[in-house]
C-alpha positions as CSV (number, residue, x, y, z in Angstrom):
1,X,-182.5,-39.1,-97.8
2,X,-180.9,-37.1,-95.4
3,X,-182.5,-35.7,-91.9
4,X,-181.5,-32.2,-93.2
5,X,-183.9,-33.1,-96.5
6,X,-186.7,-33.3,-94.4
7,X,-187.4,-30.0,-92.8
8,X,-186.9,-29.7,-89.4
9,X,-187.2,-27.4,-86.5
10,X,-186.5,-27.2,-82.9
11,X,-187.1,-24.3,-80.1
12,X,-185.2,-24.2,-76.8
13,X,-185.8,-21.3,-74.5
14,X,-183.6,-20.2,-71.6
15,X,-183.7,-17.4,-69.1
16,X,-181.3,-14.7,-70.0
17,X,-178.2,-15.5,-67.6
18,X,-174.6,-15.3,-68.4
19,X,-174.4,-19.0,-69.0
20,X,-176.8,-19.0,-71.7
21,X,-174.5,-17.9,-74.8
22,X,-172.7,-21.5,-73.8
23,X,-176.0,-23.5,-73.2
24,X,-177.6,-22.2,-76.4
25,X,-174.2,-22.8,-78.8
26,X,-174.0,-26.2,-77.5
27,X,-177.1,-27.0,-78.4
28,X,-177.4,-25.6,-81.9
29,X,-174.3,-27.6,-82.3
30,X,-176.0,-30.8,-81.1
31,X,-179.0,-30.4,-83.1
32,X,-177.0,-29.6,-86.2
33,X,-174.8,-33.0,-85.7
34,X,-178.1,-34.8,-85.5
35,X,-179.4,-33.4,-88.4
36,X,-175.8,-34.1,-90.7
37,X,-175.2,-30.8,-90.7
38,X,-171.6,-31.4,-89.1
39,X,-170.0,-28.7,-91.6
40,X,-172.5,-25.6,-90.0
41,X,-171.6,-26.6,-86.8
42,X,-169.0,-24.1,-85.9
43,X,-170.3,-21.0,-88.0
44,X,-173.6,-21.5,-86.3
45,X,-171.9,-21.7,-82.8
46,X,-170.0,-18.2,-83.2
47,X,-173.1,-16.7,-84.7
48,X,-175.4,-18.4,-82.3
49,X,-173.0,-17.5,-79.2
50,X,-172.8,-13.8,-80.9
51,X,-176.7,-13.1,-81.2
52,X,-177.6,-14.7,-77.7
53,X,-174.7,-12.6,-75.9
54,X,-176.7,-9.4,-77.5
55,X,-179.5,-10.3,-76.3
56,X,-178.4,-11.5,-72.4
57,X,-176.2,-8.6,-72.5
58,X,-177.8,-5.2,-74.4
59,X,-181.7,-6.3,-73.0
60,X,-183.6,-6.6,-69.8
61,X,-185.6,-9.6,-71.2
62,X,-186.2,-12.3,-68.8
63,X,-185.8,-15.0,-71.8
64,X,-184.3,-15.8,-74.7
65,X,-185.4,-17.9,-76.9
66,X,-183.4,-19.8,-79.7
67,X,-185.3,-21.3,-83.0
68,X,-183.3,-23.9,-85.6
69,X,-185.2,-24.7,-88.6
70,X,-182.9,-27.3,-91.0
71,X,-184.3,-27.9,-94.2
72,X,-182.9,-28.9,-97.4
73,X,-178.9,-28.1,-96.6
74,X,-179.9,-24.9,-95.0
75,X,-179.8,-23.3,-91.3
76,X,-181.6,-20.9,-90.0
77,X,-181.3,-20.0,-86.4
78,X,-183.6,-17.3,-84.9
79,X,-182.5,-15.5,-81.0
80,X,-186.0,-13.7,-79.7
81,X,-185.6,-11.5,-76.9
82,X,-188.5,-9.3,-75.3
83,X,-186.1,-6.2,-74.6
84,X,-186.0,-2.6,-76.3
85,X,-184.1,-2.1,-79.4
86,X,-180.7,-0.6,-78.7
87,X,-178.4,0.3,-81.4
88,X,-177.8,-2.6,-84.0
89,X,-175.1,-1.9,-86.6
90,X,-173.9,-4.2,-89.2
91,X,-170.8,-1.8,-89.0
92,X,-168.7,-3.3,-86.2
93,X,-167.3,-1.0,-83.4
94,X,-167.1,2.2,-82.9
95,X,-164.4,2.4,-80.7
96,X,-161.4,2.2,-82.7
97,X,-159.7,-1.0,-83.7
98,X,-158.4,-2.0,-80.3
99,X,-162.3,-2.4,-79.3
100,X,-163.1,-5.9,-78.4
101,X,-166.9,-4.8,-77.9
102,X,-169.3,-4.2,-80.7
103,X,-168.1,-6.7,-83.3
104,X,-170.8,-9.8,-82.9
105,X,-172.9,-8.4,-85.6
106,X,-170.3,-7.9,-87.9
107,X,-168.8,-11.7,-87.0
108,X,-172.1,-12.9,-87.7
109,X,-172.6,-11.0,-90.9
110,X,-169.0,-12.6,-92.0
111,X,-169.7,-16.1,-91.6
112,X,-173.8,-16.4,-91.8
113,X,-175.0,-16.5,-95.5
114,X,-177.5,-14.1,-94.8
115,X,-179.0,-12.2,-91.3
116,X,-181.5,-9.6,-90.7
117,X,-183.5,-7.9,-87.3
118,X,-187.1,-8.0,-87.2
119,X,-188.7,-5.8,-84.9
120,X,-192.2,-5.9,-83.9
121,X,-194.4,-4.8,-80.1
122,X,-192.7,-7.7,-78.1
123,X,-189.2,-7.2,-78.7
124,X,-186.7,-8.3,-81.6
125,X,-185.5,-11.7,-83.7
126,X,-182.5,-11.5,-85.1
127,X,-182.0,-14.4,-87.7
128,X,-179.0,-16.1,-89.6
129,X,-179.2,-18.5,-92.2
130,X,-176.0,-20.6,-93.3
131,X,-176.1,-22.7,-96.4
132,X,-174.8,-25.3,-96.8
């Protein structure tokens, strides 16, 4: 049986600093390895690095915090922030195609099997899940 059979789940939260995109990617990464989930590893570090930025960057939240939940093959990775909802588009930029900002969503909708926003009183989770 493998540790990604079992149904696991992890929670790290970080305050919302510029270093925390890198912190929490890292270690989504190390919790997937641990898990045998070596080939999610990179699509949930661009996703992961993607939603967290969003957060840290588009919010005044003080923290962010990161859920992982492997179970069966499958990833799903949650980023909560406390902040107002700004504009979330699954459409990319708007800026034009030489625009380097505005296309997290859009990477994360490319590689992730599936992603949605929840928002509720507190803030916003924004979830992917990658199969594997």
């Amino acid at each position: 049986m493998n540790a990604s059979d079992l149904g696991l789940s992890y929670r790290m939260v970080a305050p919302s600093r510029a270093d925390t995109p890198r912190i929490a990617r890292e270690w989504v990464a190390l919790v997937l390895r641990g898990a045998g989930c070596e080939h999610l590893v990179e699509a949930a570090r661009l996703c992961t690095s993607e939603v967290v930025t969003n957060a840290h960057r588009h919010t005044r939240t003080a923290l962010i915090a990161i859920d992982v939940a492997v179970m069966r093959g499958q990833v799903t990775v949650g980023v909560c922030d406390s902040g107002p909802v700004g504009r979330l588009s699954r459409e990319g930029p708007g800026g034009g195609v030489l625009d380097t900002r505005g296309r997290g969503l859009a990477l994360v909708g490319a590689y992730a099997d599936d992603w949605s926003v929840v928002v509720g009183e507190g803030g916003k989770l924004v979830w992917f899940r990658l199969a594997g």
